[in-house]
VOGU-3710 file (C-alpha; in Angstrom, 3 decimals, decimal comma):
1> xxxxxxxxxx> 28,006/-0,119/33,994  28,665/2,665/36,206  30,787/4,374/32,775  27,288/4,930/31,220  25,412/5,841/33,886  27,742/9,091/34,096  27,001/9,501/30,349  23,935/9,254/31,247  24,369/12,216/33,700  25,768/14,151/31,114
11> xxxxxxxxxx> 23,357/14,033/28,771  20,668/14,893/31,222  19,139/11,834/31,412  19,512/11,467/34,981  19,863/13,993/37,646  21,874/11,159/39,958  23,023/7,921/40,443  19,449/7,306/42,520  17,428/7,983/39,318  18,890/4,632/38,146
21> xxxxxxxxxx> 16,055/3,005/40,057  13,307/4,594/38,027  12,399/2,623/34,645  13,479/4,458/31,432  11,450/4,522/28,572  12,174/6,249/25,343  10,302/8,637/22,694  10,746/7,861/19,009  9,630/11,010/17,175  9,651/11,131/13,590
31> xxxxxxxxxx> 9,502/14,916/13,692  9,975/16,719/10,692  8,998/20,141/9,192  9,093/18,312/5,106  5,924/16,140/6,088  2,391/18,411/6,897  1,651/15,279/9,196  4,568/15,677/10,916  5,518/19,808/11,113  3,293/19,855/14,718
41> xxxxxxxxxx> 4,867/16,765/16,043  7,706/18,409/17,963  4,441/19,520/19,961  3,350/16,462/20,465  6,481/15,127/21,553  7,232/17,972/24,354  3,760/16,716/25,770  4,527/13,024/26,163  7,981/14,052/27,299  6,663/15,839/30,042
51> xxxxxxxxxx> 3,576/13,317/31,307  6,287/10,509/31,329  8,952/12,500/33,225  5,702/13,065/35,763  5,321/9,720/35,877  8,355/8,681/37,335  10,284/7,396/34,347  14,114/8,380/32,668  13,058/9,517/29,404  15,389/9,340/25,872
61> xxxxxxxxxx> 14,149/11,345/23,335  15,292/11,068/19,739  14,016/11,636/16,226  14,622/8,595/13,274  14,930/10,486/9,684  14,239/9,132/5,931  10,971/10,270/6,467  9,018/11,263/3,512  6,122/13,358/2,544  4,870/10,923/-0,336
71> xxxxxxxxxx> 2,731/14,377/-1,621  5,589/16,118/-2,091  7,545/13,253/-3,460  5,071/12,371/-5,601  5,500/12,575/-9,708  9,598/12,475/-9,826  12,421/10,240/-8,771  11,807/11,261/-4,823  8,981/8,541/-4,513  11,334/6,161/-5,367
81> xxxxxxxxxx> 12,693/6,447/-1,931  9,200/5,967/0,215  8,549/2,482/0,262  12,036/2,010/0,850  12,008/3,907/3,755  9,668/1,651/5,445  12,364/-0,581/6,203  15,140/2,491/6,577  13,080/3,843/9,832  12,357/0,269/11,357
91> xxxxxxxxxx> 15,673/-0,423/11,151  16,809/3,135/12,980  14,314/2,308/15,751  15,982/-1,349/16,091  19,536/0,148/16,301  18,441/2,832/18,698  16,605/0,572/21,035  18,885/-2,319/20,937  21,994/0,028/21,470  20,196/2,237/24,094
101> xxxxxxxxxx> 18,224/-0,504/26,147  14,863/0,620/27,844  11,910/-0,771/29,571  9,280/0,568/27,074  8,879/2,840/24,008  6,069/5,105/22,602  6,289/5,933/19,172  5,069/9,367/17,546  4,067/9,199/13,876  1,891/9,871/11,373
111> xxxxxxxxxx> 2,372/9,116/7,083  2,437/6,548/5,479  5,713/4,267/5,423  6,444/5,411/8,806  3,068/4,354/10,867  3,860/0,983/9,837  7,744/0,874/10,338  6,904/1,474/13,973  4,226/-0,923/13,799  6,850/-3,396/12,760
121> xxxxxxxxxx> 9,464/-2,187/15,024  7,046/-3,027/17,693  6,876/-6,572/16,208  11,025/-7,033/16,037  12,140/-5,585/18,957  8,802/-6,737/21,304  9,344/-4,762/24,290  6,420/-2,449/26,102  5,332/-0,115/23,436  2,461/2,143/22,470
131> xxxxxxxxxx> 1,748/3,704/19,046  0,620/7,662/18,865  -0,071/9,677/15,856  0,013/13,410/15,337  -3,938/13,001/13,790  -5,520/13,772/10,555  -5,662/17,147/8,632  -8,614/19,026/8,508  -10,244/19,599/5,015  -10,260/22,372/3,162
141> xxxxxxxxxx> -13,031/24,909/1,684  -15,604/22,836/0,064  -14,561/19,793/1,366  -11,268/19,949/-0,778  -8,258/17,627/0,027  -4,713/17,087/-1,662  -7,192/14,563/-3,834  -8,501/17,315/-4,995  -5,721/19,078/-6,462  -4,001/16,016/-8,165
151> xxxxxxxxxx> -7,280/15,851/-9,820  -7,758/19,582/-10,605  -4,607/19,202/-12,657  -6,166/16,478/-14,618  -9,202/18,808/-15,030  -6,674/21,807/-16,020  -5,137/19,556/-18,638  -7,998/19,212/-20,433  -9,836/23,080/-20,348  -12,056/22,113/-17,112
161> xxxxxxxxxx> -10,476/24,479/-14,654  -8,755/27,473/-15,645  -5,404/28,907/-14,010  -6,631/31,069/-11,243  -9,354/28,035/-10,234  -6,366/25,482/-10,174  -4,010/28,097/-7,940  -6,513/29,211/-5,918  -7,611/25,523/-4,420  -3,911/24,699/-4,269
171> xxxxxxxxxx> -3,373/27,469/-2,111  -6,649/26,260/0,325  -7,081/22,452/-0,016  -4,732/21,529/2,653  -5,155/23,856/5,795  -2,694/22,660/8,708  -0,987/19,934/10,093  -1,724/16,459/9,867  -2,095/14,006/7,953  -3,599/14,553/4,312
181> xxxxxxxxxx> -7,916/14,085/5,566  -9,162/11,773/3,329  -8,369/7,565/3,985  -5,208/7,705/2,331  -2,737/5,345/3,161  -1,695/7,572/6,225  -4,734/7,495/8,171  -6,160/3,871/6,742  -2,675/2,845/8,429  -3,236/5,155/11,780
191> xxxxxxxxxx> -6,443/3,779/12,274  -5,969/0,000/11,287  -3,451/0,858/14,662  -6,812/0,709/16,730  -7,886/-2,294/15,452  -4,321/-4,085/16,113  -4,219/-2,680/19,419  -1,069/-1,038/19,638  -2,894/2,487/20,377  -5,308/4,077/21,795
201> xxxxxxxxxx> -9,386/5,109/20,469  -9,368/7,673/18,698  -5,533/7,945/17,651  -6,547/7,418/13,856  -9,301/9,817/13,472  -9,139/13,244/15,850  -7,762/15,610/14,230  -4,227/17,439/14,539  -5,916/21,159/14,544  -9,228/22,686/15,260
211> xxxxxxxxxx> -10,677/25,925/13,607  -10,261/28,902/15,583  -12,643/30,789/13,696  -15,665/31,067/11,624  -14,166/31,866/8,474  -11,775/28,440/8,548  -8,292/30,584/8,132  -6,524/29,872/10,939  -5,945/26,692/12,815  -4,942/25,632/16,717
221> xxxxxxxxxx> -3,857/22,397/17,973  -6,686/20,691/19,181  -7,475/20,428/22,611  -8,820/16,475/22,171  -5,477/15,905/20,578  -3,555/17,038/23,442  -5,717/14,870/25,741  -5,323/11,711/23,636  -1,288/12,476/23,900  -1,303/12,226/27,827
231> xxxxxxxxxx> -3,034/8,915/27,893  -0,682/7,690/25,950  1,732/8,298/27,888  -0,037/6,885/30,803  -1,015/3,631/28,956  2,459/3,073/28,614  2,840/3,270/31,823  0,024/0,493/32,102  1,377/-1,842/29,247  5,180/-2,187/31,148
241> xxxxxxxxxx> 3,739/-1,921/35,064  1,568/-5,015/33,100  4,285/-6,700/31,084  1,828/-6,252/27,894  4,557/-7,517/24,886  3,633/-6,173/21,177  3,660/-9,767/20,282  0,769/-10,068/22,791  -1,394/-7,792/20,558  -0,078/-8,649/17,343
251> xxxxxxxxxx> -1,621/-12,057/16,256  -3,086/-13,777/13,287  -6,525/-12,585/14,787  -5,505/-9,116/15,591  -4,321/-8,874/11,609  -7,727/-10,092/10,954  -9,547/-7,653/12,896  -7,254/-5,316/11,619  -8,407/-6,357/7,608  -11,864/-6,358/8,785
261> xxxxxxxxxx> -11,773/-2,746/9,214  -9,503/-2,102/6,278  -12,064/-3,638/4,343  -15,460/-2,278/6,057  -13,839/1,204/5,724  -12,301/0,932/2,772  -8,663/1,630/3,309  -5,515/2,241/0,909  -5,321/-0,603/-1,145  -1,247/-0,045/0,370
271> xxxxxxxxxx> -2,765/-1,324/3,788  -2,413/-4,757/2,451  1,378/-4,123/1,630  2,147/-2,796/4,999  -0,118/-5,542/6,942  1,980/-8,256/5,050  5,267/-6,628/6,090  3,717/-6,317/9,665  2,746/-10,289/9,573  6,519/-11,052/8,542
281> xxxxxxxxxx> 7,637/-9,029/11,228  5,851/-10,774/13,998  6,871/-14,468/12,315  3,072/-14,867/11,007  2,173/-16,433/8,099  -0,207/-14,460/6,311  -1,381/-15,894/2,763  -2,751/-13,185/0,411  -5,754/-15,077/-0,166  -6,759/-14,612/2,965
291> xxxxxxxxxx> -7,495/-11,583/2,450  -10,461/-12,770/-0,289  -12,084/-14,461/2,729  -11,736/-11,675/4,221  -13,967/-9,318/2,076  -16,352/-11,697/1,220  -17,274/-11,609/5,186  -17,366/-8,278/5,413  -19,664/-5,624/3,983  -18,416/-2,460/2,957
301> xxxxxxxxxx> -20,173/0,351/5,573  -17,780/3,003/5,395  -16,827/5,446/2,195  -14,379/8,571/2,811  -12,330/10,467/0,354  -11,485/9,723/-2,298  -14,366/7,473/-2,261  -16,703/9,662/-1,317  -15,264/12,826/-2,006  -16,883/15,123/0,726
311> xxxxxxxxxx> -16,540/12,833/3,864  -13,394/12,996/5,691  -11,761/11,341/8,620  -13,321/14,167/10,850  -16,857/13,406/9,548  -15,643/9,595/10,370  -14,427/11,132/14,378  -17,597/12,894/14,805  -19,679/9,571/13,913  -17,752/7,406/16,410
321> xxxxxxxxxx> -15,064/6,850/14,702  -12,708/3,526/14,494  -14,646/2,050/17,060  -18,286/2,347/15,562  -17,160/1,096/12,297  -15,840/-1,860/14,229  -19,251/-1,977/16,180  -21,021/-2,011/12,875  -19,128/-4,601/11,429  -19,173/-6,848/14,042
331> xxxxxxxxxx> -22,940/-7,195/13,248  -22,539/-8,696/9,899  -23,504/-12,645/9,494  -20,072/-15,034/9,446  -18,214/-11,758/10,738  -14,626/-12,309/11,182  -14,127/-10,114/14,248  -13,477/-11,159/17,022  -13,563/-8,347/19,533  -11,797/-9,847/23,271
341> xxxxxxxxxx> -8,697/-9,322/21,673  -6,227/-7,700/24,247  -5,204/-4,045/23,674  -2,635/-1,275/25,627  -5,977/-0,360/27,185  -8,082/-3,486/27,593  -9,782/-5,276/25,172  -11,216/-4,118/21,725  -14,816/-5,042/23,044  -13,736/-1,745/25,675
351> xxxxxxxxxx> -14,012/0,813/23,379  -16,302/-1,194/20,435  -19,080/-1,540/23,168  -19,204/2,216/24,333  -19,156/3,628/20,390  -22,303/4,484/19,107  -24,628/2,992/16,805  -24,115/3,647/12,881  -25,258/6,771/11,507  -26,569/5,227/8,561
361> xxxxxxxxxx> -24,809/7,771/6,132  -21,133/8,430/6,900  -21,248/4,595/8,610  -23,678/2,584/6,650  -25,501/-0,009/8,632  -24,811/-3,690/7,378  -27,965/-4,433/6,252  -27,972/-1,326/3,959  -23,911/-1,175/3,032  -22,040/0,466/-0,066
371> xxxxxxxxxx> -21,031/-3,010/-0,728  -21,518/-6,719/0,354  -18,439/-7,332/0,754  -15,125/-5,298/1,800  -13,350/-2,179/0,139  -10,427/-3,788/-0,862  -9,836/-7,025/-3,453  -6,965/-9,580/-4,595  -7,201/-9,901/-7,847  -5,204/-13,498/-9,301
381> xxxxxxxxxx> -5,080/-14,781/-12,975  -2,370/-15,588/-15,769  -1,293/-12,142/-15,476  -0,872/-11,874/-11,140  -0,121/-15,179/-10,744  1,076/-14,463/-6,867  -1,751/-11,651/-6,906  -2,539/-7,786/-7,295  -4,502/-5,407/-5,146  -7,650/-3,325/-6,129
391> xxxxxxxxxx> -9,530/-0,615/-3,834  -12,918/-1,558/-4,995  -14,483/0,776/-3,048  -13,215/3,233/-5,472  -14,052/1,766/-8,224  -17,252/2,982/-10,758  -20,156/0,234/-10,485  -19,878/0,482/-14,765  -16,125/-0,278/-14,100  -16,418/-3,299/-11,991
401> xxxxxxxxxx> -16,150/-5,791/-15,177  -13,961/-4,320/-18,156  -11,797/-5,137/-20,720  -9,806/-3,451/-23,197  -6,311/-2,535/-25,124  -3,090/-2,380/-23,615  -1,517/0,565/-23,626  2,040/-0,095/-22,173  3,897/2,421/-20,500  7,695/1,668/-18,864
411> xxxxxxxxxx> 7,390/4,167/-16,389  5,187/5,849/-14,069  6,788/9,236/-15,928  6,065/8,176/-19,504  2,508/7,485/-18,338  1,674/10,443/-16,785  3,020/12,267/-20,006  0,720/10,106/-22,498  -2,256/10,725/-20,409  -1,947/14,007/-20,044
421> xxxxxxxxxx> -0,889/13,936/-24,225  -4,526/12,333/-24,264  -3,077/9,193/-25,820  -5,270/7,278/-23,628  -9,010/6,367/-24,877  -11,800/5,793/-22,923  -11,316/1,724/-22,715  -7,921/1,243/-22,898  -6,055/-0,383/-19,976  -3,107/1,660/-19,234
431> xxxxxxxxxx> -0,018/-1,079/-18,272  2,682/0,395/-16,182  5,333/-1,729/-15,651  9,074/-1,775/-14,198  8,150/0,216/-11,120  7,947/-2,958/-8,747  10,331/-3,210/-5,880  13,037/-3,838/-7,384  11,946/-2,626/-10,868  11,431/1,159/-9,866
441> xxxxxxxxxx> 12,610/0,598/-7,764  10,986/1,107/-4,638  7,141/0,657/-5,738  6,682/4,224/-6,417  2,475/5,280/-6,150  0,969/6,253/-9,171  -1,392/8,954/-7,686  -0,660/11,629/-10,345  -1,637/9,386/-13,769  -4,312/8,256/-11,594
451> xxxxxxxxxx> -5,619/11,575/-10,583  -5,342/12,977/-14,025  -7,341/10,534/-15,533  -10,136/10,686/-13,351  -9,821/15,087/-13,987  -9,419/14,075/-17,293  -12,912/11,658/-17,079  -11,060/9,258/-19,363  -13,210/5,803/-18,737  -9,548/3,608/-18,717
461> xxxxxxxxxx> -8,420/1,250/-16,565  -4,924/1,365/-14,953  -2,549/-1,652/-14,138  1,185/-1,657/-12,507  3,453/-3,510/-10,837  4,202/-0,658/-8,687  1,266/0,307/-6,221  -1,311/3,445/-6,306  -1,712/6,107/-3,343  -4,428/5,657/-0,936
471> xxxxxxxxxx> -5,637/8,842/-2,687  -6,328/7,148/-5,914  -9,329/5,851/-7,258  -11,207/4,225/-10,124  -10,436/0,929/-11,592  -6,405/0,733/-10,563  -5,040/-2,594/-9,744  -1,522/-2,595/-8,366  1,074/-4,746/-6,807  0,772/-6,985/-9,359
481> xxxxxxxxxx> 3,623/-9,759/-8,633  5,727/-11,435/-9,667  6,722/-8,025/-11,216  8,309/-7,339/-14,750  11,821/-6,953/-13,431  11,416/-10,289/-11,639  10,059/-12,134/-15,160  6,299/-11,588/-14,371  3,721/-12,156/-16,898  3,300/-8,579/-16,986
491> xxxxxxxxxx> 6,781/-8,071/-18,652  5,038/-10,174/-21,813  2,144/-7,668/-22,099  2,482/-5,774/-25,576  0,429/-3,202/-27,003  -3,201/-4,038/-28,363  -3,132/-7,071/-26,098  -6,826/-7,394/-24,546  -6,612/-7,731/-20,696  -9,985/-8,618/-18,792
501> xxxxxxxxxx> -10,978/-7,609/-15,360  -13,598/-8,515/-12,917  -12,775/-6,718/-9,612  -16,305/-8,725/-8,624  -15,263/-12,076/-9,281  -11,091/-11,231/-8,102  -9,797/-12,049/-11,733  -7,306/-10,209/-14,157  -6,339/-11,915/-17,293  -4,129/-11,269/-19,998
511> xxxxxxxxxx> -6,583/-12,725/-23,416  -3,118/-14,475/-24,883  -1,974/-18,097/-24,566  0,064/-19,275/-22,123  3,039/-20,974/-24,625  3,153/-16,870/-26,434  3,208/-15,448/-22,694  5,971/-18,125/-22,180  7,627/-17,394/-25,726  7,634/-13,629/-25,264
521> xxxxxxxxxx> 9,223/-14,028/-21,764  12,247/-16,259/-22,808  12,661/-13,573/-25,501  12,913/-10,633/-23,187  16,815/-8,811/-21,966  18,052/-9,293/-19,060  16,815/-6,663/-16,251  18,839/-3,931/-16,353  19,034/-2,373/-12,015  18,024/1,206/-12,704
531> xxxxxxxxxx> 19,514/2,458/-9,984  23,317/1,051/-9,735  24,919/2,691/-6,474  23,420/3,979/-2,678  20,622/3,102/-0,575  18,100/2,068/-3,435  20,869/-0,437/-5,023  20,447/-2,359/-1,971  16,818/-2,033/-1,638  16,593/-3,022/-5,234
541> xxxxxxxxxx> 18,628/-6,213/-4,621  17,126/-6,989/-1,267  13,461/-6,550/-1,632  10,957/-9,337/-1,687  8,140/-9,155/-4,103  4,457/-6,815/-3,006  3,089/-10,066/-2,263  5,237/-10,468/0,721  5,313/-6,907/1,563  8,053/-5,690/-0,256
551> xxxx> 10,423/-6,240/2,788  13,998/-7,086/3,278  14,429/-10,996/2,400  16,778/-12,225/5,014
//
C-alpha cells in the first residue's frame, strides 16, 4: 500500500510515512453557499478540522453536493429534485468512505434531506461516526420566519397585506445562517438526532448566530455553537477509542425514542418519511402503524412554529431544549421511552436527567399538554390503504373532523394557481395527486398552496400523494400511498366526490363504493413517467412508495 500512502503525502494528508500510525478519520461537509443552513458551515468545518488534527488523527476533508435549499426550491420544478437527493448524498458518503477507508467519520449538516442521508449513511456504512449540525436560524422581527412569508403571500393575494408590507418582511424574516427557526423538517430532523444518539445535546436547538446588537441587524457566530463543534470532535474521538458502531445506537428502541419526541414536540410530519428510510437502512422493520401506538402514548407538550407561530427553536434552547422535552415526556403514564439507551456520549438518561423541569408554556407539562396524544398521526382508510401522514399539532381543533368536496388538482402547480384564483371554498378538500415518488416525481412539499391558504383563511382541507413542508400547517394529510401513479385509490378520486376525515380517530375515507373505486381504476391510462431521461428517471423508476420511505428498492 505504500503507492497510496505517497498520495497520501501529496495531498497533505500526511506529513510522513510515521503519521501512518495515527488513526484517520474524515469530515463530510455538506457546505454550500445555496442553502442559509449551510452558507456558515465552511466555519464549522475549519473548527472540527483543527480539534481533530489536535487530537492526533489524519484528517480527509471533503464536501458531498446535490444539496438543496427546499425554500428556494420550493413552488417550481427544483423541488422535484429534494427528496431525491436524500438518497443522491447517502450514496456520495458510501462511495467516499468505502473508496477512502477510515477509522471514523463526523458528519456536518443541517436541512432537510441531508440530516437524514447522513443519518442513514451512518446506518450503511456502520463505522465510528458522530452527527453535527450547523444549528438553527434565529427569527426575525416580530417573531417572523420563512413561514411567515409563504403565508404573507397568501395574505397579499387576497388584499390583506399590501406591497411594501409583503417586501419589507421578506427582506427581515430570515436574519442569518442556519437553519429556517421554526420545527420544520430541518430542525425536527436535527433534533430527533439527539434522541437517536448519533449527536451530541444541544446539536438540534443552539443556534448558528447570536445578535451582536440591540437593534437585531447584525449577526455573529455564536460562541455556544463553536463550543458544541469541539466536543464533537472529541466525542469522536470517544466513540472509535470505544468501538461505539452506529448500529449500536440505532435500534428499534432508539427509533422509538426518537418518535416519542417527534411526536411530544410535534415535528415535520416528513420526520416519519425520513425515520422509515433510516429503519430500512439499519435492516429494521418498522411498520407504519407503529407509529399510532406511538402517539396514543405520548402527549403532545411541545408547540413551535408553525404551530405556534411566535415560539422558535431558540425559545425551545433556552427552556432546556431536546433534553427537557424528553424529561417531560418520560413522565407520561405507559411512556414509550426508554432512556438507558447508549449514545456517542453516554446514555440518553446523561443529559435527560441534568435538563430542567418543564416550563409549563414553551414545554407543557404532561398533565396539562396541547394534546393527549402526539403531534403527528397515520391516517388509513379506503383511500390510504398503506397509510398517509397528518401533523396534528397543526391542525385547527374545528378542523380535527371534516368532510367535504373534492377539488382535484394534477399538480402541485395547478393547485397553487386555483387557490390563489380563489377556486377553493371554505370546505372543499383540495386533492393533489401525481406528485408521489415516482408520480412527481420526487414527492415535491406543498408548502406554498399550503401557506396561501392559511394567508388566504380559506377553511379547506388539503390531501396529496406528495408530502407537505415541515412549515405547513392546518388540516394537510400527505404521503398518502399507494400513490396515483402506482394505481392508488387516490387516482379514482373525481370532482364533487365527498372525502371524510378524522385526524382524531386516524381515518380518511373516500364516501364512494369500493366496486366504482375499483371500476374507475381499471378505467384509468397507463402512467405516463413525467420525467423521461437523467437522475429523476431513475429515481422515478427506483423509488419505493412514502410508506417505506421513499428509498431506493434494491
Amino acid at each position: 500500500m505504500l503507492p497510496a500512502a505517497s498520495l497520501m503525502k501529496a495531498e497533505g494528508l500526511i506529513e510522513s510515512f510515521d503519521d501512518l500510525r495515527k488513526p484517520f478519520v474524515t469530515i463530510i461537509n455538506s457546505y454550500t453557499t445555496q442553502i442559509p443552513g449551510h452558507a456558515h458551515l465552511d466555519k464549522i468545518g475549519a473548527i472540527v478540522r483543527e480539534e481533530l488534527q489536535a487530537l492526533g488523527f489524519n484528517v480527509w476533508y471533503t464536501n458531498v453536493g446535490g444539496a438543496v435549499c427546499d425554500g428556494i426550491a420550493m413552488g417550481h420544478f427544483g423541488m422535484k429534485y429534494s427528496l431525491a437527493s436524500r438518497e443522491l448524498i447517502t450514496d456520495q458518503i458510501e462511495t467516499i468512505l468505502g473508496a477512502h477507508p477510515c477509522d471514523g467519520w463526523i458528519g456536518i449538516g443541517n436541512c432537510d434531506k441531508i440530516v437524514p442521508a447522513m443519518y442513514n449513511a451512518m446506518a450503511r456504512m456502520n463505522i465510528p461516526a458522530v452527527y453535527l449540525s450547523g444549528g438553527p436560524m434565529l427569527a426575525g422581527p416580530g417573531s417572523s420566519d420563512l413561514i411567515t412569508v409563504f403565508e404573507a403571500v397568501g395574505k397579499h393575494s387576497v388584499g390583506k397585506m399590501n406591497d411594501g408590507e409583503l417586501r419589507n418582511l421578506a427582506e427581515k424574516a430570515c436574519p442569518g445562517c442556519g437553519s429556517c427557526a421554526g420545527m420544520f423538517t430541518a430542525n425536527s430532523m436535527n433534533c430527533l438526532g439527539e434522541a437517536l444518539g448519533v449527536s451530541l445535546p444541544g446539536t438540534g436547538t443552539i443556534t448558528a448566530e447570536r445578535w451582536t446588537d440591540n437593534t437585531f441587524t447584525k449577526t455573529e457566530l455564536n460562541p455556544a455553537r463553536v463550543e458544541l463543534t469541539k466536543q464533537a470532535a472529541r466525542t469522536l474521538k470517544r466513540v472509535i477509542e470505544e468501538k461505539i458502531l452506529p448500529l449500536d445506537l440505532i435500534t428499534e428502541q432508539s427509533l422509538t425514542n426518537a418518535l416519542v419526541l417527534d411526536m411530544a414536540m410535534g415535528g415535520s410530519s416528513n420526520t416519519v418519511l425520513h425515520t422509515l428510510a433510516l429503519a430500512y437502512s439499519a435492516g429494521i422493520p418498522f411498520d407504519l402503524q407503529r407509529l399510532n401506538e406511538i402517539s396514543r402514548a405520548t402527549p403532545s407538550i411541545c408547540k413551535v412554529s408553525p404551530s405556534r407561530p411566535e415560539i422558535h427553536i431558540e425559545d425551545v434552547h433556552r427552556v432546556g431544549g431536546i433534553p427537557a422535552i424528553l424529561k417531560e415526556a418520560a413522565r407520561a403514564e405507559g411512556s414509550l421511552l426508554k432512556l438507558d439507551r447508549p449514545t456517542v456520549w453516554g446514555t440518553l438518561r446523561d443529559a435527560v436527567e441534568a435538563a430542567p423541569a418543564a416550563d409549563g408554556d414553551i414545554i407543557r407539562t404532561v398533565g396539562k399538554p396541547f394534546y393527549t396524544s402526539g403531534g403527528l398521526a397515520v391516517l388509513f382508510g379506503n383511500l390510504a390503504p398503506q397509510g398517509s401522514v397528518v401533523k396534528v399539532a397543526g391542525v385547527q381543533p374545528e378542523m380535527m373532523e371534516f368532510e367535504g368536496p373534492a377539488r382535484i388538482y394534477e399538480s402541485q402547480e395547478d393547485a397553487l394557481r386555483g387557490i390563489l384564483a380563489r377556486e377553493v371554498q371554505d370546505g372543499d378538500v383540495v386533492v393533489i395527486r401525481y406528485e408521489g415518488p415516482r408520480g412527481g416525481p420526487g414527492m415535491q412539499e406543498m408548502l406554498s398552496p399550503t401557506a396561501a391558504l392559511v394567508g388566504a383563511g380559506v377553511k379547506a382541507a388539503l390531501i396529496t400523494d406528495g408530502r407537505f413542508s415541515g412549515g405547513t400547517r392546518g388540516l394537510c394529510i400527505g404521503h398518502v400511498s399507494p400513490e396515483a401513479a402506482a394505481g392508488g385509490p387516490i387516482a379514482a378520486v373525481q370532482t364533487g366526490d365527498h372525502i371524510y376525515i378524522n385526524a382524531k380517530t386516524c381515518e380518511i375515507t373516500l364516501k364512494v363504493g369500493g366496486e366504482e373505486i375499483a371500476k374507475r381504476l381499471a378505467a384509468l391510462p397507463k402512467f405516463e413517467p413525467k420525467v423521461k431521461r437523467g437522475w429523476l428517471a431513475r429515481y422515478a423508476h427506483f423509488a419505493t412508495s412514502a410508506d417505506t420511505g421513499a428509498v431506493f428498492a434494491i
